[in-house]
N, C-alpha and C positions, 0 to 999 in steps of 0.2 A: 565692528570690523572695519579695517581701514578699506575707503575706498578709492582712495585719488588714484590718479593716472598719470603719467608724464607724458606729456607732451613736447615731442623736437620740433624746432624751426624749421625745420627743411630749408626749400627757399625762399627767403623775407618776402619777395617781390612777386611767386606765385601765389594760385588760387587758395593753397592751405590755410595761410593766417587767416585773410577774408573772411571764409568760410568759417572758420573757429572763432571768430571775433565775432562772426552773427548770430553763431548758435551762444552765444553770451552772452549779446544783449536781446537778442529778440528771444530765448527757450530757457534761459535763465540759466544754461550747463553754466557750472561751474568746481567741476568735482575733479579737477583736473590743476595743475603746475606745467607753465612752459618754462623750456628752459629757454633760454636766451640771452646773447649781450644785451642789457638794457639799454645801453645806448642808443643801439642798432633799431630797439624796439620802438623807441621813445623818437628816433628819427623817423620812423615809419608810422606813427599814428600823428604826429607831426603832420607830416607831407601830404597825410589823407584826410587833414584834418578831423580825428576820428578824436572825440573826446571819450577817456577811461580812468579809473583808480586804480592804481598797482599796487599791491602787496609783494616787498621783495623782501623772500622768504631767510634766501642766505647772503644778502651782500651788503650789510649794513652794520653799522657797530652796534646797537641795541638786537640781541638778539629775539627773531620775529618767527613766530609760525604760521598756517595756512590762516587763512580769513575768507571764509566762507561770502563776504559782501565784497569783497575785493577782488579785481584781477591778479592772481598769485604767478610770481615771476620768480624760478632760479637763476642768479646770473652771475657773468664771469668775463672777464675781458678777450677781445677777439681783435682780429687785427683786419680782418675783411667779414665780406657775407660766406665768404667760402669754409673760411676760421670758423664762423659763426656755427655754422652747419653741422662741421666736424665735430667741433667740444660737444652741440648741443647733442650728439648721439654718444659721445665717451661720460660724458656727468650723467647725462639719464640713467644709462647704464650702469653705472656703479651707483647711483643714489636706487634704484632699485632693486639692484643684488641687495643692498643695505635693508631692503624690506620697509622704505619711506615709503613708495609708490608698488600697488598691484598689479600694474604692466606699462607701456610704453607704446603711446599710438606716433608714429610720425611721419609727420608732414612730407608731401611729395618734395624731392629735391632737384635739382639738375646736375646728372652724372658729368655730362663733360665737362660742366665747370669746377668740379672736383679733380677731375683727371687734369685739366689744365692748368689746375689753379696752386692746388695740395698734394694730390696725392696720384700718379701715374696710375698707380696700380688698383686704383679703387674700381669696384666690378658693379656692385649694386649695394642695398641696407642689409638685404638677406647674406651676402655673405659678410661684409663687414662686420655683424654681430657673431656669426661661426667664427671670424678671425678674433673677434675680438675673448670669446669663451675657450678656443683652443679646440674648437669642437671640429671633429671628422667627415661630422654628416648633419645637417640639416634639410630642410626642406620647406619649398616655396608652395601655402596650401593655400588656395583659392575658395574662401568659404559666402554661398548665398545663398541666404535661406538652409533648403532640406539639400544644397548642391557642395559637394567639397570635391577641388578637382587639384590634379599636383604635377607642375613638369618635373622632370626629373636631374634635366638641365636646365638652366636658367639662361643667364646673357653670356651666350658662345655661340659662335659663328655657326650657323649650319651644316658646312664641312668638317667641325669636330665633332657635331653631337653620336653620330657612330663607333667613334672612337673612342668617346667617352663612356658612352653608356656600355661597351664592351669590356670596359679594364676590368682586370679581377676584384670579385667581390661588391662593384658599385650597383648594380643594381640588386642584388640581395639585401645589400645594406639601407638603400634609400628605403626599400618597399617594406624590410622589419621595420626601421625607425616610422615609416607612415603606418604602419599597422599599430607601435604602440602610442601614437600619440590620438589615435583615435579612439585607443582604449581610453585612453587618460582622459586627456582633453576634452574629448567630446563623446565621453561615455558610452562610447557603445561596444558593446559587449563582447558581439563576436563582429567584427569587420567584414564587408564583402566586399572585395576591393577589384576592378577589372585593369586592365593594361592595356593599351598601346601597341601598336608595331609602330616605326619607323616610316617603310615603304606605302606606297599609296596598296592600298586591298591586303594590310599586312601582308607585303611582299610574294601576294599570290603563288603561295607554295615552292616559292625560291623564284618564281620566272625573274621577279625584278629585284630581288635583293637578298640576300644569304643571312642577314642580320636577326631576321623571324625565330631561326630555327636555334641560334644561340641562345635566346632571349625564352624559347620555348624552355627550355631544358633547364635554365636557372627560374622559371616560374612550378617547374615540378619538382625540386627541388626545395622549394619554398611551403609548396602546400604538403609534402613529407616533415616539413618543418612546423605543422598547426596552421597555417597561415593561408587564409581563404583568398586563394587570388587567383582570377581565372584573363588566359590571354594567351599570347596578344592578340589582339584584334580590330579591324581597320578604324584608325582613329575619325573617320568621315562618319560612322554611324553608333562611335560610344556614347553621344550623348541623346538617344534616341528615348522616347516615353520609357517602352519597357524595362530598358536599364536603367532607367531613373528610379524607378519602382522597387526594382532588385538590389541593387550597388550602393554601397554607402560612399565609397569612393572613387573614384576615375583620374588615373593614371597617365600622363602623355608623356611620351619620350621628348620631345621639345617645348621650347618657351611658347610660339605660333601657334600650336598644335591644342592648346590645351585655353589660352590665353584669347583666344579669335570666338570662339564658341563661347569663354564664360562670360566674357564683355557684351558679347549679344543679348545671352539671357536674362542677366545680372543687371542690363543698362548702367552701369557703371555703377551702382549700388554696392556692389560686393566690397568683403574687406581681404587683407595679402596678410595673411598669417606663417609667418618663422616657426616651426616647429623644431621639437629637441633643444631650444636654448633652455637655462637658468633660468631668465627673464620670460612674460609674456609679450612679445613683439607685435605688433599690428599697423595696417598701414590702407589708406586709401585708397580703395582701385582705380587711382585716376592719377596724371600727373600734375606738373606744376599750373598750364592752362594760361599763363598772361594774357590768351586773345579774351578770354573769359571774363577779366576781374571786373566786378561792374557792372555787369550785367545781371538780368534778373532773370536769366534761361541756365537758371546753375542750379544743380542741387548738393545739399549738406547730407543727402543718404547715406551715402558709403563713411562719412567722415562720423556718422550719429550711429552707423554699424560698428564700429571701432571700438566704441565704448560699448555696445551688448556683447560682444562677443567677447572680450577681454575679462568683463564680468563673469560670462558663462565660464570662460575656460581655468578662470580663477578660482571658484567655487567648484569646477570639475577635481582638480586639482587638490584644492583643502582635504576632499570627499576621499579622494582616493590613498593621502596622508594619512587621515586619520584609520579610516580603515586597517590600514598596515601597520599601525600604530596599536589597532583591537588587538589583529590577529598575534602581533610579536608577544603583548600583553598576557595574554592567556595563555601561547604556547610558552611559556617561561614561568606560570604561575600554576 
């Protein structure tokens, strides 16, 4: 069974490479392909004077495959670090629709120097890959450990998130597509998924905000629809013992909301899972970190969760194929 990974650059000069460069020589990972301009690459272990062997898989005239003793590098020419960035999420991307690589863990980046640099309109990786799939709906899932948490908006202003989550159809839509990727994904059967309000004490029965009771009426709606979802509910005490116990998954209506509580729990271990793409997506719950590089008060946890979960949900996945595959079989035979 194939098992490599692609790995993006994010940003050359954050804690990402670092960290992946240690889990290489010091835990022997190497099950994995970054993409990268090699030059850019070759200029940065350079400069950190880091001595390694490259294996460059597509950028040579001798055609060359993975080498398991080697550092394995996809690469392509780039005109800056921002260039860099960019290709290295568009080639991952299509080298594993191509079915090369079993998912794509990447590297923290720096959004504003993509906004400044490339691209205005860049928001984040979670939606970049939805742009990039043509996709409607995804969703940003927060997995650690037995905890999977999902806002429902991501990176928008706080003064839009009301207006978003109110348009027609979006939260029906975000809360099916999390309900089936929890089937899929991460196997579980029947889902229990809890919601959010908005307002502080979910909007204590309108005193302080009207948005509850819309939000009420598309979650009954939903459970008419199969769909085990109970809410909303004051986001200050969803992540309490007993719903941990109960819920397989927890729902916030915002990025703060949901993002503040799993960083606490998680200590920055957890991994940022793209759900509803083609591709497996995965990404480090932490960002690029420069005050960090170099120091020995760092950990590879979240970046060494990247590759179990991508595994799991790859094999969730196969399971669920082939299955569909029995039943088509027999119902036709």
């Amino acid at each position: 069974m194939n098992s490599l990974k692609a790995i993006t650059i994010g940003d050359i000069n954050g804690i990402g490479l670092e960290l992946l460069l240690n889990l290489y020589k010091n835990k022997n990972k190497n099950d994995f392909v970054l993409f990268t301009d090699i030059k850019k690459f070759n200029d940065y272990i350079n400069k950190n004077k880091i001595k390694i062997k490259t294996n460059h898989i597509n950028y040579c005239k001798k055609k060359s495959v993975y080498n398991k003793k080697l550092f394995n590098i996809f690469s392509y020419k780039s005109s800056s670090n921002e260039d860099n960035t960019v290709k290295s999420l568009i080639y991952a991307h299509k080298e594993c629709l191509k079915g090369n690589y079993i998912g794509i863990i990447t590297l923290p980046l720096r959004k504003d120097l993509i906004i400044k640099n490339i691209d205005r309109k860049f928001i984040g990786q979670t939606e970049f890959f939805q742009k990039l799939e043509k996709k409607t709906v995804s969703n940003m899932i927060l997995f650690h450990k037995k905890i999977i948490t999902s806002p429902l908006t991501t990176h928008i202003s706080l003064k839009s998130v009301s207006k978003e989550v109110l348009k027609k159809d979006f939260l029906s839509n975000k809360i099916s597509t999390i309900n089936n990727t929890l089937k899929i994904d991460f196997n579980i059967d029947n889902p229990k998924i809890i919601v959010s309000g908005i307002n502080p004490h979910a909007g204590e029965n309108g005193e302080i905000g009207f948005e509850e009771n819309k939000i009420s009426q598309i979650l009954l709606q939903l459970k008419k629809n199969k769909i085990n979802v109970d809410g909303p509910v004051s986001a200050d005490s969803m992540l309490l013992e007993k719903n941990l116990k109960h819920y397989d998954c927890f729902v916030f209506m915002y990025h703060d909301q949901a993002l503040i509580p799993f960083k606490y729990i998680s200590k920055f271990t957890g991994v940022n899972y793209t759900s509803n793409l083609n591709i497996i997506r995965v990404s480090p719950d932490h960002g690029t970190a420069y005050s960090l590089k170099g120091s020995k008060n760092v950990s590879s946890a979240s970046l060494e969760n990247c590759f179990k979960l991508i595994k799991f949900i790859y094999k969730n996945r196969n399971a669920k194929n082939k299955a569909k595959k029995i039943i088509k079989s027999k119902f036709f035979n």
